[in-house]
C-alpha positions as CSV (number, residue, x, y, z in Angstrom):
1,X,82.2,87.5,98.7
2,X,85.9,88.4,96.7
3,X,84.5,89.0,94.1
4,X,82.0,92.1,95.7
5,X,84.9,93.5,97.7
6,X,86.8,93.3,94.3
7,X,84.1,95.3,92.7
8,X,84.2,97.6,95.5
9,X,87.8,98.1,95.4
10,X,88.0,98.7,91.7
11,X,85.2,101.5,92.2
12,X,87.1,102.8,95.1
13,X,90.1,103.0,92.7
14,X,88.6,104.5,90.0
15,X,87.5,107.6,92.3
16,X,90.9,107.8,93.8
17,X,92.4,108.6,90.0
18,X,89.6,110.7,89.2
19,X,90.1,113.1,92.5
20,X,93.8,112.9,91.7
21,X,93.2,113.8,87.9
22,X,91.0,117.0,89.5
23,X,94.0,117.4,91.6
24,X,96.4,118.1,89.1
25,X,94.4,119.8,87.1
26,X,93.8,122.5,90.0
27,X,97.3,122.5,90.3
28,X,98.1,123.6,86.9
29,X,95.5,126.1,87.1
30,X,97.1,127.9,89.5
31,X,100.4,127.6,88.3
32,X,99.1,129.2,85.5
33,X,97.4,131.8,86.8
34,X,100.3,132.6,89.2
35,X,102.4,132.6,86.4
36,X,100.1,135.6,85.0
37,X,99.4,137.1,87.8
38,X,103.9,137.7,88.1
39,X,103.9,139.2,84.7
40,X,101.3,142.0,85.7
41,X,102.8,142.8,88.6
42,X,104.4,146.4,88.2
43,X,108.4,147.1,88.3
44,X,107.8,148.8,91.6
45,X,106.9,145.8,93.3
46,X,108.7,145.8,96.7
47,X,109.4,142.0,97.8
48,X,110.1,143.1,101.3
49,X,106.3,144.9,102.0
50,X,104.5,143.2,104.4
51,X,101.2,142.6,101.6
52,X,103.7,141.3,98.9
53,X,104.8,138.5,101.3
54,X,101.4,138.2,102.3
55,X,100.8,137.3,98.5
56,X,103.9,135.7,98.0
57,X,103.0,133.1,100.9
58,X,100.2,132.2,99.8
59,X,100.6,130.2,96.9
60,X,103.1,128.5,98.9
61,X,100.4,127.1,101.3
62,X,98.4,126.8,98.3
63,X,101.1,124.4,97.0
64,X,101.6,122.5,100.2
65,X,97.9,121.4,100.3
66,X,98.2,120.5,96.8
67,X,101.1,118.2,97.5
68,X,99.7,116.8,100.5
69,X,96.3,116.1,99.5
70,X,98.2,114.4,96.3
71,X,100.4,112.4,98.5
72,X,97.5,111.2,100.7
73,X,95.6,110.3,97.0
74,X,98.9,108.5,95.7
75,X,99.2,106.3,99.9
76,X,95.4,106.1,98.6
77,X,95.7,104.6,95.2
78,X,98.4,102.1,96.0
79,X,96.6,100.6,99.0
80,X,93.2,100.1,96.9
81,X,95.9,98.8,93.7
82,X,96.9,96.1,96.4
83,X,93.6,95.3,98.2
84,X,92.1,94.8,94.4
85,X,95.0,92.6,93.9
86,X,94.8,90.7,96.8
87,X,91.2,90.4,96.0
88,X,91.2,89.6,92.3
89,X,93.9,86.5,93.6
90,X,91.0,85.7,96.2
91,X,88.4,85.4,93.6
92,X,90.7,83.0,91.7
93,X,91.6,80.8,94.2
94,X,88.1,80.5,95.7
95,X,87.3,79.8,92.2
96,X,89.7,77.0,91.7
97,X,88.9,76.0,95.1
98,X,85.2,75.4,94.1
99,X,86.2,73.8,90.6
100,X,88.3,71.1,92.3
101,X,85.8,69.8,94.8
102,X,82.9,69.5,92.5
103,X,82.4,65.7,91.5
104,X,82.9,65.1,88.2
């Protein structure tokens, strides 16, 4: 019984770190892009038009969901690190539970 939910904790945890790995890398992406996309922009760029702060805010939101989806991975990751603990200790004592009442 442990030792399935162990299994399907681990696999659990494995996707978890996997999205999260995607996650960062999308990240980077578009911090790098961005970063390109500031050094074409022309020296007439007005900060205060209505489009450039359309532009300008995006990225933001585009940031925001990035850190909240990561933050809801990371409250994701350590909860499936401690069920798979709590689990793996299961297995064990269950284990040793089943070792000490055999007869010899």
């Amino acid at each position: 019984m442990w030792q399935r939910r162990t299994e399907d904790s681990a696999t659990s945890l494995q996707q978890t770190q996997l999205q999260l790995r995607e996650l960062q890398d999308e990240a980077e992406t578009l911090r790098t892009s961005r970063g390109a996309q500031i050094q074409k922009q022309s020296p007439d760029h007005n900060p205060v038009c209505s489009h450039c702060l359309h532009q300008l805010a995006s990225p933001r939101n585009q940031d925001k969901l990035l850190q909240q989806r990561t933050q809801e991975l990371r409250v994701q990751e350590t909860r499936l690190k401690t069920s798979l603990q709590v689990c793996h200790h299961r297995t064990i004592d269950q284990t040793q539970d089943q070792s000490t009442s055999m007869p010899p």
